[in-house]
N, C-alpha and C positions, 0 to 999 in steps of 0.2 A: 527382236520385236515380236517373239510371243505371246505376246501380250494383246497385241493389236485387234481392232475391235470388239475388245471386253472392257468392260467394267467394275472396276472394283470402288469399296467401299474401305477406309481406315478408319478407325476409332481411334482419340486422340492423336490426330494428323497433323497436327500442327505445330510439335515440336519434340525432341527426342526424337526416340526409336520409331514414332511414326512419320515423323516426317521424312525420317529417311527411308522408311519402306515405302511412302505416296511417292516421293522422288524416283525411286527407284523405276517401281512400276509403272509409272505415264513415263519414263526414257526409253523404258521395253514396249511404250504404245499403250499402254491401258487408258481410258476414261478412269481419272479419278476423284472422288470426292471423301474431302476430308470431314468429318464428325468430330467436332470438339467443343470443349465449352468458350472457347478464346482463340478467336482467329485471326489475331493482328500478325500482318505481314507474312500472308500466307504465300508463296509465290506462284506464277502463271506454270503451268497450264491449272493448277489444282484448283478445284472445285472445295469452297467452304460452305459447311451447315452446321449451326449452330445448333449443338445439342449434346444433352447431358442422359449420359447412358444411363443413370439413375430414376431416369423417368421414361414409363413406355408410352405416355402418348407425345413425350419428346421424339423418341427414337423411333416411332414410326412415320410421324410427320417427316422427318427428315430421312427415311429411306423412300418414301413413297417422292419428294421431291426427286433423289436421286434417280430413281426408276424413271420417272418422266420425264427427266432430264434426256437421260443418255437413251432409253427405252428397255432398259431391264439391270439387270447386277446379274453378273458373274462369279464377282471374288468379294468373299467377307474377313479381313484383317481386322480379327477383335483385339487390338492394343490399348483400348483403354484402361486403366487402373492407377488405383492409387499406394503409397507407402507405407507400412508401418512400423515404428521401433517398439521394443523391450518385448519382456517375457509376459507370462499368460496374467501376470498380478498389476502390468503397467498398464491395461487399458481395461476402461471401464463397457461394460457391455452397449452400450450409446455406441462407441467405435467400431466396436465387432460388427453391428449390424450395418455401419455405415462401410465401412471396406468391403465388407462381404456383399453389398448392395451392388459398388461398381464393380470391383471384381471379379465375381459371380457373375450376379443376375445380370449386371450392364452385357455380358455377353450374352446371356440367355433371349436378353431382350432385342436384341440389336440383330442375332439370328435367328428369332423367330419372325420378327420383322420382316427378315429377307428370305426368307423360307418358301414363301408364292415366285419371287424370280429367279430361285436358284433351282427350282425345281424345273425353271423353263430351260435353263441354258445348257446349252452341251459341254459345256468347260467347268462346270461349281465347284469352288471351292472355299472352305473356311479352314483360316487359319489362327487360333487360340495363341496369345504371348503368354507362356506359363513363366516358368523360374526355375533355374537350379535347385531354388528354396524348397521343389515341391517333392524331392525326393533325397537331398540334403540334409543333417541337422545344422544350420548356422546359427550361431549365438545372436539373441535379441533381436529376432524375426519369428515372432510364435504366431501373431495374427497375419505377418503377410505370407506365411510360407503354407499356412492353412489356408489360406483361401488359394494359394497356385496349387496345392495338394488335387483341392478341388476342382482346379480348372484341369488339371490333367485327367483325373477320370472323368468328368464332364466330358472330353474331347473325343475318349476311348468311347463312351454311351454315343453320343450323338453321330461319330464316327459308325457304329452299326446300326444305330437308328436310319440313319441316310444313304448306304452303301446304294442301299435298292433304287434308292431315286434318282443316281449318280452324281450325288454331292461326295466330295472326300471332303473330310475332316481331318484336320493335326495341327500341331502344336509344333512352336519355335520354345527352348528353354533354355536363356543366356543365364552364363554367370554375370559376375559383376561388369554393368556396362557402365560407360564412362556418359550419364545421363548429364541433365541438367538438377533431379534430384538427390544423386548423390553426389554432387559437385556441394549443394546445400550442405547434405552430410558430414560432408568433408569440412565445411568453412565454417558449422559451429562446434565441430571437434576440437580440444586443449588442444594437440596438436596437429593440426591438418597435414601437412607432411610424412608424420608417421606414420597417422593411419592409413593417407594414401600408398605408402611403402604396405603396410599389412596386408593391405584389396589386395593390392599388384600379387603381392609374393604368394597368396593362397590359390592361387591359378597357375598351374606348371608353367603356362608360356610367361610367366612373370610381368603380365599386362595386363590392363584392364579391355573390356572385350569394347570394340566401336557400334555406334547404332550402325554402319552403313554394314558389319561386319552379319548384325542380325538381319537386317535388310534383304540383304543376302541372300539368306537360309528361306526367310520367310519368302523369298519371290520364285525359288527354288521348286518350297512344297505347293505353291499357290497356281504354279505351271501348266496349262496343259502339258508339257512333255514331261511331267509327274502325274500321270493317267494312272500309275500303275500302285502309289504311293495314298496312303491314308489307315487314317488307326495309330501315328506313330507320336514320337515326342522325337526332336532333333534337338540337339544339344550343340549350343554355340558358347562354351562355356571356358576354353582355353587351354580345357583336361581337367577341370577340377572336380569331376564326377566321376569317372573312369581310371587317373592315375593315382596312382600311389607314390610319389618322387621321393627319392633320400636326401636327405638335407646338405647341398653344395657343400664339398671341404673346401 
């Protein structure tokens, strides 16, 4: 229950990998409230507000509700974003700027927002959902793996911008998780099976990684008893960053 009387904030909280980070963190006693655009069947204790990290006077309405709710933010879990397929030629610059909007800025936005309560709190912490993608080359992820590029030095910048103030800054960065997004992936693939066999087998543990597995990670770095931890990227990715495996005889 390290957690207990703070508050945290998740961006898209309401299903995937953030819900299982909101879940998480109110079992360890946090106040939490979810930020998403879609909040059907969010369950108790979690706190839903409707909002779209694309827009800052969305996202500051709805941290300033949070803050008055609970009476301040603690923890900032910037998980919102979106997907995107093919190489640099499959999307038309309309795209770029729309992924790179939530992806990006939706974080930019959403902590600068909370930047007046986390300056107050003795426990701040934000924590960035980057990507394997962002230090990885994977085939036919040019626009989303550039914008986790981003989010990772983004995390590094604002991580010594804030050291002083005593916010830590860092970043979670799974491999392939077993979302509700690539689950679509999967179902409009010729053959979903195989490719599901592909995910799996490009990750030495030969699985795909769970939200509750990023969850995890992220409630880890978001800790007070991670006082000593910021500036970093944690890698929940299976080994697909770090090993090198020989192909099973």
């Amino acid at each position: 229950m390290e957690f207990s009387g703070l508050t945290a904030i998740v961006t898209g909280g309401a299903s995937g990998i953030g819900l299982a980070i909101a879940r998480l963190l109110a079992e360890r006693g946090a106040n939490v409230a979810c930020l998403d655009l879609k909040l059907d069947g969010l369950p108790e204790p979690l706190m839903g507000v409707q909002t779209d990290v694309a827009d800052d006077a969305s996202v500051r309405a709805a941290v300033a509700t949070v803050a008055e709710r609970f009476g301040g933010i603690d923890i900032v879990a910037n998980n919102a974003g979106i997907g995107a397929v093919g190489t640099i030629a499959d999307n038309p610059d309309e795209e770029w700027h729309r992924v790179y909007d939530v992806n990006v800025l939706g974080m930019v936005r959403v902590a600068r927002a909370a930047l007046p309560h986390l300056r107050a709190s003795a426990h701040a912490a934000i924590v960035n959902t980057c990507s394997i993608a962002a230090t990885a080359g994977i085939p036919q992820r040019a626009l989303n793996s550039a914008t986790k590029g981003a989010v990772l030095s983004l995390t590094l910048a604002m991580a010594a911008d804030h050291i002083r103030e005593g916010i830590r800054v860092t970043c979670v960065s799974p491999g392939t998780v077993d979302t509700p997004w690539v689950r679509r992936l999967l179902a409009g693939a010729g053959n979903p099976d195989q490719e599901l066999a592909a995910l799996q087998a490009r990750q030495p543990t030969g699985r795909l990684v769970t939200a509750e597995q990023v969850a995890h990670a992220v409630a880890y770095l978001a800790s007070p008893l991670s006082a000593a931890t910021t500036g970093i990227s944690l890698a929940v990715d299976g080994g697909m960053q770090g090993l090198r495996m020989r192909a099973p005889r």
